[in-house]
N, C-alpha and C positions, 0 to 999 in steps of 0.2 A: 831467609824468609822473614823473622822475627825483625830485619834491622832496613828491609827495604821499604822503599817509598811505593806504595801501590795507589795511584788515586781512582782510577780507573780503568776496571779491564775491560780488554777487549775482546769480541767473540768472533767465532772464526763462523767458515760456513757452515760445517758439520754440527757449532751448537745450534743453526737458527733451523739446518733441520730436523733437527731433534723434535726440537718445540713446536714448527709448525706441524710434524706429525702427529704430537697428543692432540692439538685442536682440531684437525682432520678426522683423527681418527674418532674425537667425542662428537663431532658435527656429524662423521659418520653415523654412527647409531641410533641418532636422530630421528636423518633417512630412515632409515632401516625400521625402525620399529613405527615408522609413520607409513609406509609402505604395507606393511604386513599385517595393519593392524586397518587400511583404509576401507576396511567393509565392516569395518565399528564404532558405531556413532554412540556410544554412551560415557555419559561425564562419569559413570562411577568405573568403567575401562581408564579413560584419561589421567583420573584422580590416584586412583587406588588399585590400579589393573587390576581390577575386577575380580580382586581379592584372591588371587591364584597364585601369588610369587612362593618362591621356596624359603629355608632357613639361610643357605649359605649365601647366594647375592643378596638377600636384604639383611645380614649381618655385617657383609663389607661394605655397602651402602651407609650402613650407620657408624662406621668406625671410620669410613671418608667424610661424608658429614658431619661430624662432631670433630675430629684431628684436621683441622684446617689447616691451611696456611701458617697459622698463628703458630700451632704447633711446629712448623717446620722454621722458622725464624726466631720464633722467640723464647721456647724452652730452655732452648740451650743456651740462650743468650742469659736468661735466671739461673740458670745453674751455672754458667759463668760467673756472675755477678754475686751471688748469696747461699750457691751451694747445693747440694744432691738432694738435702730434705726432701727436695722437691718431689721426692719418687714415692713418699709417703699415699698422695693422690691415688697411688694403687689399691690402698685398704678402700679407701673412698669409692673406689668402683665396684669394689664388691659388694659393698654396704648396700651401695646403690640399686646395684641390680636386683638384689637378692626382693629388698623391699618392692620395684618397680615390678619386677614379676610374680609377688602374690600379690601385692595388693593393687598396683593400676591396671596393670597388664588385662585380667581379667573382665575387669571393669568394661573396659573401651571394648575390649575383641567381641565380646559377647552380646552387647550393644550395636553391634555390626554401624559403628559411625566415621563419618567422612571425615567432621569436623571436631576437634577434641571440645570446642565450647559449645557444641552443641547439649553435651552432659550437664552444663551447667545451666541450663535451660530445663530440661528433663526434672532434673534433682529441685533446683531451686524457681527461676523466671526469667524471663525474653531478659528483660533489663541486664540481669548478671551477666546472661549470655556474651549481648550485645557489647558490655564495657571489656567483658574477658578479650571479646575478638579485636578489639579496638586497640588495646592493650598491645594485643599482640603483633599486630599488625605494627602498631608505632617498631614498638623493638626491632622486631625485624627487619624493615627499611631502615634503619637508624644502621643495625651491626653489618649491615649487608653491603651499606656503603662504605664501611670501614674496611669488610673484607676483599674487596674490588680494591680501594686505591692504597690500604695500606701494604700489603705488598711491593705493588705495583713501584710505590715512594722509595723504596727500603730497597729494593733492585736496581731501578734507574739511577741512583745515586755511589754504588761499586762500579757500576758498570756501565756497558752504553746500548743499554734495553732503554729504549722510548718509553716515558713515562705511561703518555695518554696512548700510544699505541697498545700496554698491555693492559691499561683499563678498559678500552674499546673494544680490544680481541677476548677479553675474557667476558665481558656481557654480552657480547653479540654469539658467541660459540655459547653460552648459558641459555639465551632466548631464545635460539633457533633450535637446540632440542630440547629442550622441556615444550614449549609451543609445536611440535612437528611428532615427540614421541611420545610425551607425559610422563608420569611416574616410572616407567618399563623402562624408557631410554635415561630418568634419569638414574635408574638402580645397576641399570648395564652400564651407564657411563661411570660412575661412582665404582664400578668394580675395576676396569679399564684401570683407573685415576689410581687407586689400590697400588696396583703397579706399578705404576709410573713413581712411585714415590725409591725403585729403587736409587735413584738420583739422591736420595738423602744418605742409601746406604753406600754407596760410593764414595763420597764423601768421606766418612766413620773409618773406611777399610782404609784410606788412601792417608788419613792422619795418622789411623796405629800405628803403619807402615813406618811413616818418616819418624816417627816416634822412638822405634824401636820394639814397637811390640803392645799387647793391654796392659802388660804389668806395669811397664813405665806410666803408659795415662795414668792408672790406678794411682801408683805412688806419687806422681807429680801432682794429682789429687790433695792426697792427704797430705803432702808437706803442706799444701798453699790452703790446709783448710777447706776444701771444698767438700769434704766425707762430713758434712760435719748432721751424722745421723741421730746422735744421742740427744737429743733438746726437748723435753715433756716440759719445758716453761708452759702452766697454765695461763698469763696473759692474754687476751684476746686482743691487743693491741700489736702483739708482734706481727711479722712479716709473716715467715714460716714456722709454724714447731709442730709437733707429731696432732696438738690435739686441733690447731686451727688446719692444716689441711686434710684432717680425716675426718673429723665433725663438721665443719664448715665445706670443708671439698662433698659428705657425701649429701647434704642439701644441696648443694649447687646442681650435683650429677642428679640427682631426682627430680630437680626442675626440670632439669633439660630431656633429658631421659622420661621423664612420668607426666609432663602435664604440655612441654612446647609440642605442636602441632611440625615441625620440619621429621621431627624424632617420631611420633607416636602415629602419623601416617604413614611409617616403614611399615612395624611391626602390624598393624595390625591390614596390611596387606596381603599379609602370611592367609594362605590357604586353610590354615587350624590352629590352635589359639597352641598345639606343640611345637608346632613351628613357628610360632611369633618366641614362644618361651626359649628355644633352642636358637635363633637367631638374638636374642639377649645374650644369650651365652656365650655364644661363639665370637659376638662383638667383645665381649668383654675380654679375650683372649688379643681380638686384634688391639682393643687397648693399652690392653699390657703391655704389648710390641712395642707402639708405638713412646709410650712414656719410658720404657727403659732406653729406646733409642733417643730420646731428646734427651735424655738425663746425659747417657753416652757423650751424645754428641759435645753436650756441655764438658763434660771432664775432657776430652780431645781437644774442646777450643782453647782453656785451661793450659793443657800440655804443649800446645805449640806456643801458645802466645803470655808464657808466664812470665817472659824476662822482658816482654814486648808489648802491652796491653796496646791494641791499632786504637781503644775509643778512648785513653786516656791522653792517647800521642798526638787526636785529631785526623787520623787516616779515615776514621768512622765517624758521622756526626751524631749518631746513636747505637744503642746495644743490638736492636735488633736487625743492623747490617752486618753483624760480625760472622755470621755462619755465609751470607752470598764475600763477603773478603775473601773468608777464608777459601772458598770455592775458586774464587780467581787468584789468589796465591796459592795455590797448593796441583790445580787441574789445568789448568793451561798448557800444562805440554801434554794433556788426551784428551783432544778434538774431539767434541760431541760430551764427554761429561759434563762441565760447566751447563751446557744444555741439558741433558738431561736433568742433571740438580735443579735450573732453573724452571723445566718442564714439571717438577714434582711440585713445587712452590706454586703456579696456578693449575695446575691441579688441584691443590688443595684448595685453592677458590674457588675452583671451579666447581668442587663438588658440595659447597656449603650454600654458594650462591644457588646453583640449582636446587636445591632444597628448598631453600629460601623462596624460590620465585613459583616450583610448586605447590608448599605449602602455604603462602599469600595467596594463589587463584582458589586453592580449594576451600579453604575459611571466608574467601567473599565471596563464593556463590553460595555457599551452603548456609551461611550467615546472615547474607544483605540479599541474596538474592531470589535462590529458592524460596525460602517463605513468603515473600512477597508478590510470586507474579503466578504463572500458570503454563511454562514455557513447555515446549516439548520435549523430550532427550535428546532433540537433533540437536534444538534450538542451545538446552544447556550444555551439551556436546564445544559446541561451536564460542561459546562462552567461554567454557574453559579454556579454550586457545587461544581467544582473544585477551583474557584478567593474563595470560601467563604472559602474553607478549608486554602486556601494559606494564606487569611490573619488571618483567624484565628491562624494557625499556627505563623506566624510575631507578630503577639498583644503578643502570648506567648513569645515569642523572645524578645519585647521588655520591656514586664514588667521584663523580667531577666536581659537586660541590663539597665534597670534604674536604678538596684542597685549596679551597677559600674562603669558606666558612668561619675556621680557628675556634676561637673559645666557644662560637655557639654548637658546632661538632660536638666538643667537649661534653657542653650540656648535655646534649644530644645521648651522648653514650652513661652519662650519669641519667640519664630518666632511663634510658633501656637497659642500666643495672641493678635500680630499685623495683624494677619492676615482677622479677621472678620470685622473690619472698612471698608475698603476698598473693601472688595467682597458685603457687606450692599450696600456701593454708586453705584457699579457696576450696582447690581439689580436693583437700588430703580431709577441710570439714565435711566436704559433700559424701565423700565416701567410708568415713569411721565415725561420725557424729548422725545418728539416723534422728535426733531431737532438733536437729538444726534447720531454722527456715529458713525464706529468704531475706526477710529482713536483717535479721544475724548477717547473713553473709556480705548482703551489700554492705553495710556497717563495717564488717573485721575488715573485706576489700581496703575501701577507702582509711578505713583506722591505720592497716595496715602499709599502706603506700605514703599516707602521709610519715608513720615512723620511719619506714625506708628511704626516704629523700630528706628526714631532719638530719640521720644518723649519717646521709654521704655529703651531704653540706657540711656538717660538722669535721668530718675528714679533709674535707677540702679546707678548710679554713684553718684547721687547727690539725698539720699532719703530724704523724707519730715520728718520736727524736729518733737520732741515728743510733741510740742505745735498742731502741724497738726495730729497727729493719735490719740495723749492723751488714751494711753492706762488707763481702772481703776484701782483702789487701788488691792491690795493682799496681803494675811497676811497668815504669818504660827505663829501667837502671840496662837492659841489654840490647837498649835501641840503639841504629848506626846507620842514621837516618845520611842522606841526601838528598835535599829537596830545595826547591825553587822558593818556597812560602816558609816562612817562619811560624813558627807553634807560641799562641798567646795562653798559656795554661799556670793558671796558679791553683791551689788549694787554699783551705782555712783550717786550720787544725780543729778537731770535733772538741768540746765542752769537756766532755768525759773518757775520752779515750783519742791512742794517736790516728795522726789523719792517716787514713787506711789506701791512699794513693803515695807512690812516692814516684819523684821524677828523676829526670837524671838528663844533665843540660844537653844543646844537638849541639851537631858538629858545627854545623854555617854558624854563626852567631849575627843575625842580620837582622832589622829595625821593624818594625812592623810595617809594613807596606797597607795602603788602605783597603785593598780587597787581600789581603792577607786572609789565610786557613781560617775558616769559622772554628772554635776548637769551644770543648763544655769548658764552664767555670764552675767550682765548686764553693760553697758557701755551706755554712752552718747548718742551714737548713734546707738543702737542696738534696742531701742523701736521705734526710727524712722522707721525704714523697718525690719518688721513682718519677713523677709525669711530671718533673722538672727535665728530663731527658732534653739535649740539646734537639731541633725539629721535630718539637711534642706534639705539632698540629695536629698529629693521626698518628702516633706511634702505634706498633704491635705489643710493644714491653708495656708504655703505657697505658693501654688499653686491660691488656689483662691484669696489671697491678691497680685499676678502678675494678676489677673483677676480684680481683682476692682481697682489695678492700675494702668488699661488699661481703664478705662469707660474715663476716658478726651481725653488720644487717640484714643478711637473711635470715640469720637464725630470730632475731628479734622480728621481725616483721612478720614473719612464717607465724610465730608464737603472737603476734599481737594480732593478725587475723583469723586463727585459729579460735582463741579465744573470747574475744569481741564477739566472735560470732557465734559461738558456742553458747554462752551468755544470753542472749538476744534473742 
């Protein structure tokens, strides 16, 4: 396994029906709740079904929404790369929740609102409202399009899944039920997708297995470093340590969770504000699941591929292909798993996107629209089905311009990572600061957004050494390669410590040919900042290490519109 040449698998019949069953079966429900529901013409049925959902579907609703794709690609690929700390994120969820359900929870449910910036209106003025939604809106089309093609990228290149084929088939299965069922179909689909993710556990079993068992992952772990749990370095500059993903990770989860609009028109769908609180709770359990199993998965890629690294060898052109490799090395001889694993993967887009393309129609009519005209319930009925198709349609548009885009994408995803610090203080003044007007807030806002985009330009320009991220060792010393393409792979030795790859020459000894293997090149300064990854145009890894190198700018931004505003 560890010494062969895999550049591309191939899939049998049984994985493509796997696959097209999940998208059947979420277009099914669609139907279905478009059908059952066709003697209901009201946009707060479409929106928010009509505030009658239970605890338990809109608790795996928000643990599919929120554990994307990303989770299923790229967790493990950081715990490959820097180790288990990573599972620290779990204090952070608790933190999160515990705070998100006495202090916003209440808020919004009892408010009986559509729209989460509608509060900021209420509390403070149209104006705030209007920038909040505006705000949100950018981000959301901006990550929505990364959550459509960066899969999509990260797949088509293990394998021989069509790139534009699973960006097309994942926004068009997104548009067609959210536009046909609303919120219902997107909470039943999202439960569905729940499921479907057993394709990642498959996986996990099908590694111990060849492994030998957990004890060995375990211990192939801790020889290569990967356990590496003990790290309270206060730095705010490091990668991981206990205090930046538990202080840092449970701001982030209170954004997302306490103020974004995909997250808080779950809960407060909930028929009573016990069952919004008890659908926090239970999510927070599906959490748990799921980050201990990406950590998992990380220590299994570890265990098989430690004498082997496929991204340091060039078999991967980045980290976050190495759990679909390893899926087509390790599952090819059980027809229909590869698929299913690949089936779990959009799924997990599919349940973010749909989110996404829900919560965009419900914040522009309830926003730009409602206040403005005089429509009737048909009429806004009818609205809602048409903002969901539009943005549906857009998400598609935008996952295809992600992959031409390049640096302005980039951008793209640095404005919609500055952007949750400062909408966090907005909320968190409107609702623990009762001296707070609107002038304060508009003020902390913008004070706050501009600290949050000096502080990720500044990361950008000037990234933290490889003494601050300390990527772990990797080796291709038990590779036994045969292959067609020669491997162009040098290192640079690190400043302060040895180079933390080491190679080990191939068999073929052959010249570099011109379309030879694209393979990374490592430089000084390339292990400092992760979105040097070799096809960084739209990585996953990429993406969420602009996310984690956003938790100190939330906390300052959070903190500088908080207090600006407070002030004022």
């Amino acid at each position: 396994m560890s010494g062969d040449s895999l550049m591309s698998g191939s899939l049998v019949v049984a994985d493509y029906v796997v696959f097209a069953l999940m998208l059947v079966v979420s277009a099914a429900v669609g139907f279905y709740y478009a059908w059952v529901s066709r003697s209901q013409e009201s946009s707060t049925d479409f929106l928010i079904a009509g505030r009658r959902l239970t605890a338990l579907p809109v608790s795996l609703s928000l643990t599919a929404s929120f554990m994307s794709s990303i989770t299923v690609l790229s967790n493990p690929a950081e715990v490959y790369c820097y180790g288990a700390i990573f599972v620290y994120f779990g204090l952070a969820y608790i933190l999160a929740m515990v705070v998100i359900s006495e202090v916003f929870l209440p808020v919004f449910y009892r408010l009986a609102l559509i729209s989460t910036y509608e509060y900021l209106e209420l509390r403070f003025n149209r104006a705030t409202r209007l920038l909040g939604t505006v705000l949100f809106i950018v981000q959301t089309i901006l990550y929505t399009g990364i959550v459509i093609y960066g899969p999509a990228l990260a797949l088509s290149q293990v394998t021989d899944l069509d790139l534009w084929s699973g960006i097309i088939s994942t926004g068009i299965v997104c548009t067609l039920y959210c536009t046909l069922g609303g919120l219902k179909a997107v909470v039943w689909t999202d439960v569905f997708q729940v499921i479907m993710l057993a394709g990642y556990l498959a996986v996990i079993i099908r590694s111990v297995i060849s492994q030998g068992g957990v004890v060995t992952v375990i211990s192939d772990s801790q020889q290569g470093g990967r356990l590496n749990l003990l790290d309270f370095d206060i730095n705010p500059q490091r990668r991981h340590t206990f205090w930046t993903t538990v202080i840092g990770g449970t701001f982030g989860y209170i954004t997302v969770y306490g103020t974004n609009q995909s997250q808080v028109q779950r809960y407060v769908s909930c028929k009573s504000i016990t069952h919004a609180r008890v659908a926090l709770y239970i999510n927070l359990l599906g959490l748990f699941s799921f980050l201990l199993g990406s950590v998992f998965a990380g220590m299994c890629l570890y265990s098989v591929y430690k004498n082997c690294d496929p991204w340091t060898a060039g078999l991967v052109s980045a980290p976050d292909q190495l759990m679909p490799y390893m899926v087509i090395d390790m599952l090819t001889d059980y027809p229909g798993l590869p698929g299913l694993f690949f089936a779990s993967v959009y799924s997990g887009s599919l349940s973010t996107v749909s989110s996404s393309i829900n919560a965009l129609a419900a914040v522009t009519l309830e926003d730009f629209i409602k206040p403005y005209t005089n429509m009737s319930e048909k009429h806004l009925f009818w609205m809602s089905k048409g903002l969901s198709f539009f943005y549906g349609v857009l998400c598609i548009t935008m996952g295809r311009l992600a992959s031409v885009m390049g640096g302005m994408m980039q951008a793209g995803v640095i404005v919609s990572g500055v952007i949750g610090g400062p909408l966090l203080g907005l909320f968190t003044l409107g609702i623990l600061c009762p001296l707070a007007n609107s002038k304060g807030a508009l003020s902390g806002l913008v004070s706050g957004l501009a600290a949050s985009l000096c502080v990720s330009l500044e990361a950008l320009m000037y990234p933290s050494p490889p003494t601050m991220t300390r990527p772990l060792s990797l080796t291709t010393e038990g590779c036994n390669f045969t292959t067609t393409h020669s491997l162009n792979w040098t290192t640079t030795a690190l400043p302060t410590e040895s180079s933390s790859i080491t190679t080990a020459p191939l068999q073929n000894s052959l010249t570099t040919p011109s379309d030879a293997l694209e393979t990374p090149k490592l430089g000084i300064t390339d292990f400092g900042d992760p979105l040097t990854f070799p096809h960084h145009d739209i990585p996953i890894c990429g993406f969420l290490w602009k996310v984690y190198n956003q938790l100190p700018a939330k906390l300052m931004t959070f903190s500088s519109a908080l207090g600006v505003g407070y002030f004022l």
